[in-house]
N, C-alpha and C positions, 0 to 999 in steps of 0.2 A: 368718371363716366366716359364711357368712347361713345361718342355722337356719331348723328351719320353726316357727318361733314366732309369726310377725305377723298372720298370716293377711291377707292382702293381699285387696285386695275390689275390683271394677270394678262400675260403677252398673248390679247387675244386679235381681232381683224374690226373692222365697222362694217357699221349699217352706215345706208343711204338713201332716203327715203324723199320721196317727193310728190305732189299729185301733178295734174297736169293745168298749171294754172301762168296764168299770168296778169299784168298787172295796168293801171290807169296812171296816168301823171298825179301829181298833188296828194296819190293816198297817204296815212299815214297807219302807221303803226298802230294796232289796240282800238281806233277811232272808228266809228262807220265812217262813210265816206259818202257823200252826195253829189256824185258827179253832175255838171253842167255840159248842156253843148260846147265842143269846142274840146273839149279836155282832150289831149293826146294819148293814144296806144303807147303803152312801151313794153316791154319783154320781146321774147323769143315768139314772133308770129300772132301774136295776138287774135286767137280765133282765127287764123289763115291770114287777116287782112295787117300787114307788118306797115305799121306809121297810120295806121287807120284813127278817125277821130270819134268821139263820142257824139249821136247825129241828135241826140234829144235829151232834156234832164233822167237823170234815174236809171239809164242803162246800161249802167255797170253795176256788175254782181259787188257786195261791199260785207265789214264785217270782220274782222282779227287781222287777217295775213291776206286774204283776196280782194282781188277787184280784178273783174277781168270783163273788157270793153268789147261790146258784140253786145245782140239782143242776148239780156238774161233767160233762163230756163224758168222762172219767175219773173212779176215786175219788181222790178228797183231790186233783186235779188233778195225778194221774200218767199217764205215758202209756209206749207203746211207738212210736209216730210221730207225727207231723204230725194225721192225720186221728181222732186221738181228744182232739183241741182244739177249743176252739173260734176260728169264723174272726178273723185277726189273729193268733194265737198259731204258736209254733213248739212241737217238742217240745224240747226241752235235758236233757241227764241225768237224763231220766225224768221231768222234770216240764214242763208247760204253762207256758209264758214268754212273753213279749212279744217278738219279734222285734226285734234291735238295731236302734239309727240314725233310729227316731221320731222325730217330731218332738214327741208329745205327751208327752216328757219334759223338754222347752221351759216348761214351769209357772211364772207369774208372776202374784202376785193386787196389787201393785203399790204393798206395805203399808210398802215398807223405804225408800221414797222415795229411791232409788239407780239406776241402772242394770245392773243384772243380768250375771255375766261371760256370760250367752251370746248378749246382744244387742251390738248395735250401733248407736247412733244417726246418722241424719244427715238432715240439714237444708241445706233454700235458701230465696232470698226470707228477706222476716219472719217465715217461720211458726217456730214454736217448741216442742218438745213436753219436757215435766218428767214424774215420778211426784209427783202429789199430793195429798192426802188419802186417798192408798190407792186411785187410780187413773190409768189414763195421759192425760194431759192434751194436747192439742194446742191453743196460741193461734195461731188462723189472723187475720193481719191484712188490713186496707183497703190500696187503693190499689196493692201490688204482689202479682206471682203469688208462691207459696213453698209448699212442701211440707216435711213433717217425718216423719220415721216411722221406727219398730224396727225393724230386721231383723233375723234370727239372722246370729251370724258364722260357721254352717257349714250346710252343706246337710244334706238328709234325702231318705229314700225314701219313696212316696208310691203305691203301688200297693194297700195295704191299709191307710188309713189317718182318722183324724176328728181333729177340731180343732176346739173350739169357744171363745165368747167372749161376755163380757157387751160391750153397749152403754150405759151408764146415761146419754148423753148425745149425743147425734144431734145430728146438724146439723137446726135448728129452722125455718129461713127460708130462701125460693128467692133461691138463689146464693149461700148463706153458705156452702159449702165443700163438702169431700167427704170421706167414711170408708171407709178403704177397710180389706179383707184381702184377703191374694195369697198364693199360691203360684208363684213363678215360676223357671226355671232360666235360668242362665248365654246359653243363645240366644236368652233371652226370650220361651218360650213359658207359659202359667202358667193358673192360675184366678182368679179373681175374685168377690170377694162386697164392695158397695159400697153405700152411700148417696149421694146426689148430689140434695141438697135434699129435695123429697118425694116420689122414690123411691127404691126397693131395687131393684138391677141387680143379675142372679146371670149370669155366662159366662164366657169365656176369650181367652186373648191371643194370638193368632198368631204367626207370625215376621217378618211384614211390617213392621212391627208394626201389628194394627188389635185392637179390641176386638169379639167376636162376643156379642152378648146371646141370652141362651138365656130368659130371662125378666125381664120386669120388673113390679114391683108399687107401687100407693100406698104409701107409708110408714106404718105405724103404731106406734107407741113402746111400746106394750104389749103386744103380737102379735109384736115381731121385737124384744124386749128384748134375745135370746139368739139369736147365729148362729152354724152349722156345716156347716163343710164334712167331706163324707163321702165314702170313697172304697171300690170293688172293685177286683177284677183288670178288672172291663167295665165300668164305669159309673162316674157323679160323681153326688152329689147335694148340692142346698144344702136346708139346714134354717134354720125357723127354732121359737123357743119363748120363753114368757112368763117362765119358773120355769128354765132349765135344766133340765128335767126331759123336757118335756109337748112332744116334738120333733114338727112338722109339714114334710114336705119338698115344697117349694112350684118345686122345679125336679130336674131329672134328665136329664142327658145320657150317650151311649155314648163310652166316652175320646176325645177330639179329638187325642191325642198319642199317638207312639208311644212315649216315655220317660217312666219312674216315679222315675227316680232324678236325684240332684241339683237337688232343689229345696230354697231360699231359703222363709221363712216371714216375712211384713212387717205389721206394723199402722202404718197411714199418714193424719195429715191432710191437705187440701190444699185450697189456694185459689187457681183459677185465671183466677177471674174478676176477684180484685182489688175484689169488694165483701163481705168475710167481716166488715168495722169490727168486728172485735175478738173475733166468734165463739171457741170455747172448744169443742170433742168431745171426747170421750173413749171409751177401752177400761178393761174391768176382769176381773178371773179369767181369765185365759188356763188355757185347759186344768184350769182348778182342779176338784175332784171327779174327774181321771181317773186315779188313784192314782198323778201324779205325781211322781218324787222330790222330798223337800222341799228337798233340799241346790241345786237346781236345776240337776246334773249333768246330761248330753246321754248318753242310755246307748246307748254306740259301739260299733260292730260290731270285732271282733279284728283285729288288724295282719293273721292268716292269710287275712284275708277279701279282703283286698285283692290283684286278680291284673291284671298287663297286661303285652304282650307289645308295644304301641304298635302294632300289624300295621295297625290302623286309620286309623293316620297321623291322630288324635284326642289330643286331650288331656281333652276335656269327655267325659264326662259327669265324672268322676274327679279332676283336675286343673284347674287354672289358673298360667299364665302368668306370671311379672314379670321385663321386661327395663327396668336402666338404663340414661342416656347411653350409644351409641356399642355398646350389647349385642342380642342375638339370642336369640331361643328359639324352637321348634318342634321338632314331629315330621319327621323325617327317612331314609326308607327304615326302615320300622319301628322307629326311636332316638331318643330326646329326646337333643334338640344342643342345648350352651348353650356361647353363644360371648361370654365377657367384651367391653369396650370393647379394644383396641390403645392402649398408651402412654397411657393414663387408668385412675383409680380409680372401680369402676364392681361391679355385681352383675347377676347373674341367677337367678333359680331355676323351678321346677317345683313345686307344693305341691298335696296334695289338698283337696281344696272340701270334704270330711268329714272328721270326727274319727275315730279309733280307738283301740284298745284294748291297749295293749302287754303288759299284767301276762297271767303266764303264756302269753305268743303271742310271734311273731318277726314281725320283715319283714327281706328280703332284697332286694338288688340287683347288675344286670348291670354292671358300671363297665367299657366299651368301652373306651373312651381317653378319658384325662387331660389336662388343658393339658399343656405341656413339661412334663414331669416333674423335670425339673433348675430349671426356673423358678419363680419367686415367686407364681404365681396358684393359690388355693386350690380345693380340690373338696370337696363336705362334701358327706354325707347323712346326715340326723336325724330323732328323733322326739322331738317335745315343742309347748309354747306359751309365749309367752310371756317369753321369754328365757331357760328354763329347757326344758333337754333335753339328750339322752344322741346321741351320734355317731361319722361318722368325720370324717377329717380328711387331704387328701392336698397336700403342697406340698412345692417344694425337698427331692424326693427320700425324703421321707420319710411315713410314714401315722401319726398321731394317733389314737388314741382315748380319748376324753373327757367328760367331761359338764360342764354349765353350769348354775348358779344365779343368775338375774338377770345373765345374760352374763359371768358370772364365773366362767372356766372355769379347770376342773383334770382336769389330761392325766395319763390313767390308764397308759398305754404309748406307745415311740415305738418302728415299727419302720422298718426299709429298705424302701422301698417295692418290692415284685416285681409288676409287671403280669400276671404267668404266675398265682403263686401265689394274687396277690390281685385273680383280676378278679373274684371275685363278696366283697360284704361284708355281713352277718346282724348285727342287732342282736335281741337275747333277753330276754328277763326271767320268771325261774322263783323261785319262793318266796324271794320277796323281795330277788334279784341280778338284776344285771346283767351281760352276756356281749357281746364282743364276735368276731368270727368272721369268718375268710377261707375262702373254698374256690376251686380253681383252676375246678372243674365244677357248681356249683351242687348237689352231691351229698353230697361227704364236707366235712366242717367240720373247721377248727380251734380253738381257743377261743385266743385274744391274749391276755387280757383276765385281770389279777390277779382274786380274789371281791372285787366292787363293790357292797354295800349300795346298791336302787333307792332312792335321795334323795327323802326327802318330800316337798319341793316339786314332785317332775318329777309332769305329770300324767299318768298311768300308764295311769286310765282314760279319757282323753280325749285325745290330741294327733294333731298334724300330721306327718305324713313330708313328708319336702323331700330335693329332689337340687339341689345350685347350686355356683353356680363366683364368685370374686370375681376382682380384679385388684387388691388392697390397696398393691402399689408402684409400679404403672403399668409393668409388665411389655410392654414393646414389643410383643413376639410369644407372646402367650401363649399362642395355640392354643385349642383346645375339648374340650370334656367331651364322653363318648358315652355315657348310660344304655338299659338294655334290660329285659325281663324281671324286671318285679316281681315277687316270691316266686316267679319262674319257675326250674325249671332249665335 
């Protein structure tokens, strides 16, 4: 069975996403938070007033990823909707929250000299990027082109969103390289905020692919120590500031895109002229000051949130693609078809480009048609990373359900496979179990599934769903898989 563990990636750009918040001393991650008089402002400006204090208990907005010091748009930062937050925030259970699926929970100030599980490095040419001294370093070399750069290994939504970053090292000399941040999605459309010798280029990327400059400035390393891109539901702006604090926005466009979601978020050096001899940029504080979690968790929208019906005959914004040797994928009459190799060992799957959130939520799926159902090629759909996740499992007649720790899998139940009974299949997780669920109608459930302790390892609040098909014995004729209706009925 291929899981959705890998997260598989095609050379595409990031998203960047952030709302406009900031944060109280003492919050902590996950916890509400009950600020006292006295508690200090920190982030970038803090509701305008920068070092200002908390003047009474309960006046900081509190709740997942926020707190932010100033009279709340509620008290103690409760609400009864949406519109008694402030902008960026949702309401959730009464209280003002941060909207899942930010990216500005992407936090890295670059001090553990590791790379972080929510990045991804990659590199061409010479160029070469480390975490060093507590910063991200990029060695851009002489003589050939190469780029090197972070991306996140999952996408974000970006329609109400900020994202900022230190510079403490610029590229210093014309043509010694380029610094770039992007936001960009899967078709390659994106934002851009860059240095490229001695200017700063703030615009965006088209489909074509061309780059459209919305502005350009002289460089100056004390003035544009600190950049940020900022976003509405109509507008983008880039910023820049000296302190992180003391924001100036030096560009401002009306959306160039019609999509907010499924963007990549990338810090990148690059040298493409082939005279950087030995040049060294860097990035530092990613997102630091925006009440970050510190664990450096991605805080994902619930399995419930996720709905498609493929009528689109799309896989993006949502999904992405991977066919091996001799395999096939695609949307097909409203259906993700995945058709293994014939007489070869081979995979395919479907996986989404975002993370989600399993613990106390479900996701559910249409299972159309199976390879041969008497035959040796497997069907799985899972939620997890990394080699560890909870699933089904359909082959030689029978269905699996099981979970996996580092691909070390232990099958919870095996039953007869009924394509009647069991065309739609629910994975659940409720204080602290795991359930596994057939329904003929996507209406009434059954639960399969003995009480399953959710396994610490499985990431619960962050993983990938996958639908995929293998051909593990070289199954001559092994047919194809038919998915429909995500949490659909």
């Amino acid at each position: 069975m291929v899981s959705a563990t890998t997260f598989l990636r095609q050379p595409i750009g990031w998203a960047l996403v952030l709302s406009f918040l900031f944060g109280c001393a003492r919050s902590e991650y996950g916890l509400p938070f009950e600020p006292v008089a006295g508690d200090a402002c920190t982030g970038a400006g803090c509701l305008g007033v920068t070092g200002a204090s908390c003047q009474s208990d309960g006046e900081c907005q509190d709740r997942c990823l926020v707190d932010v010091c100033g009279p709340p748009a509620a008290p103690a930062g409760r609400c009864d909707d949406a519109a008694d937050c402030q902008p960026g925030l949702e309401c959730r259970a009464g209280r003002c929250a941060f909207a899942c699926n930010l990216p500005m929970s992407l936090a890295d100030d670059f001090e553990d000299g590791v790379v972080g599980s929510g990045w991804e490095p990659l590199v061409t040419g010479d160029a070469a990027v480390s975490e060093v001294g507590g910063r991200l370093v990029f060695d851009l070399q002489a003589t050939t082109n190469g780029q090197a750069l972070y991306r996140s290994q999952c996408t974000f939504d970006i329609e109400t969103a900020v994202v900022h970053v230190e510079v403490p090292e610029p590229v210093t000399a014309a043509g010694a390289g380029l610094l770039d941040v992007e936001l960009r999605d899967d078709a390659g459309e994106g934002l851009r905020f860059f240095q490229d010798s001695g200017a700063l280029a703030m615009g965006y990327v088209t489909l074509v692919p061309s780059f459209v400059t919305v502005a350009e400035l002289p460089y100056q390393p004390v003035a544009f120590r600190w950049w940020r891109l900022r976003t509405s539901p109509s507008r983008v702006y880039w910023e820049t500031a000296p302190d992180g604090e003391t924001w100036t926005t030096r560009a401002e466009l009306a959306w160039p895109f019609s999509s907010r979601r499924g963007f990549f978020l990338s810090l990148k050096g690059a040298n493409f002229s082939g005279t950087a001899a030995g040049a060294t940029v860097a990035f530092d504080n990613l997102n630091v000051g925006l009440a970050s979690p510190a664990d450096g968790r991605i805080v994902a929208c619930p399995t419930t949130s996720l709905t498609d019906d493929f009528d689109d005959g799309l896989l993006l914004p949502d999904w992405f693609g991977w066919a091996g040797t001799g395999a096939t994928v695609g949307v097909v009459s409203g259906q993700v078809v995945l058709t293994p190799q014939s007489g070869g060992e081979g995979n395919v799957l479907v996986q989404t480009l975002s993370r989600y959130a399993l613990r106390d939520a479900h996701v559910s799926v249409e299972v159309v048609e199976v390879p041969n159902p008497a035959g040796t090629a497997n069907t799985g759909f899972s939620f997890g990373v990394d080699g560890t996740f909870v699933g089904f499992e359909q082959s030689s007649g029978q269905l699996r359900l099981l979970t996996a720790v580092d691909w070390v899998y232990d099958v919870r139940a095996t039953l007869s496979y009924d394509s009647v009974a069991h065309r739609y299949w629910r994975l659940r997780e409720a204080a602290g179990e795991l359930f596994w669920e057939t329904s003929a109608d996507g209406a009434s459930w059954t639960v399969r599934s003995p009480p399953t302790p959710t396994p610490s390892a499985l990431a619960v609040d962050g993983g990938g769903v996958s639908l995929d098909v293998s051909n593990p014995f070289s199954d001559p004729a092994p047919g194809q898989a038919r998915f429909d209706n995500v949490n659909l009925p």
